[in-house]
Steps between C-alpha positions, in 0.01 A plus 500: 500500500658827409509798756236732350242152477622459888467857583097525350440164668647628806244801501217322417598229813530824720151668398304175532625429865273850642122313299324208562420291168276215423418284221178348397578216247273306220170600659237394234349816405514723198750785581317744318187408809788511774654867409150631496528418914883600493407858356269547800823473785775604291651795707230495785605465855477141658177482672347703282573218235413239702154646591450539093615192413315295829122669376579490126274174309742452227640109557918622456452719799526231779807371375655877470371590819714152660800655290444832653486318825852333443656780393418635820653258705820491259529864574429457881772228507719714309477861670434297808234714648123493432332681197298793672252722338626728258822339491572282142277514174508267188791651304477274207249233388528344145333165310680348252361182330598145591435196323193384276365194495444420155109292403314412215093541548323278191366750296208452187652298196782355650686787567619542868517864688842551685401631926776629652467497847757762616668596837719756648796656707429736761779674661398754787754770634469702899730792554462747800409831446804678705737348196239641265538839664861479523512374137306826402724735717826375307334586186357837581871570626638411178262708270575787688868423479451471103303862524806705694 
């Protein structure tokens, strides 16, 4: 591994240690239904989310709300204190597509209809909102460094 590939994996290492992730893998449901629940949290505060996503009816929100629930805990185990009101938010939430399963229904004339029965990848992200804050101080600091 050269030193700059070392160096940008060594940065990314470094920012993932202060958020929580977790991963929800091959859960058989059309991604384009599941991001229709993920739009709804992305970027809200944590119980906030999980009060939206505990009274919503769509079926993919009890398995996001169990991934929003284990995210918690990974970021509880991490920061080692307890989440408190106010105090992390859903930084980043994206679907991407998993496998399909690949059928043939029998169709009129002999001809047979492909089904694909798809699934997805959901990968949730908690940050705090003090790094948020700082984050946004360090860049105000440099525009204004840019302007003098």
């Amino acid at each position: 591994m050269g030193a700059r590939k070392r160096n940008s994996a060594d940065a990314r290492k470094e920012a993932m240690k202060n958020v929580a992730v977790a991963r929800l893998k091959n859960y058989p449901s059309s991604p384009r239904k599941m991001r229709l629940i993920a739009d709804l949290i992305r970027g809200k505060e944590v119980f906030k989310a999980l009060n939206i996503l505990k009274f919503s009816d769509k079926l993919p929100a009890r398995p996001l709300e169990k991934l929003l629930r284990s995210a918690i805990s990974n970021w509880e185990s991490k920061s080692g204190a307890k989440i408190d009101e106010g105090k992390a938010f859903v930084q980043t939430i994206f679907v991407d597509g998993g496998r399909q399963l690949k059928r043939l229904r029998p169709a009129p004339q002999g001809r047979g209809y492909r089904i694909r029965k798809r699934s997805n990848h959901v990968t949730l992200i908690l940050d705090s909102y003090e790094k948020k804050e700082q984050v946004q101080e360090v860049e105000q600091e440099e525009k204004e460094a840019v302007t003098a």
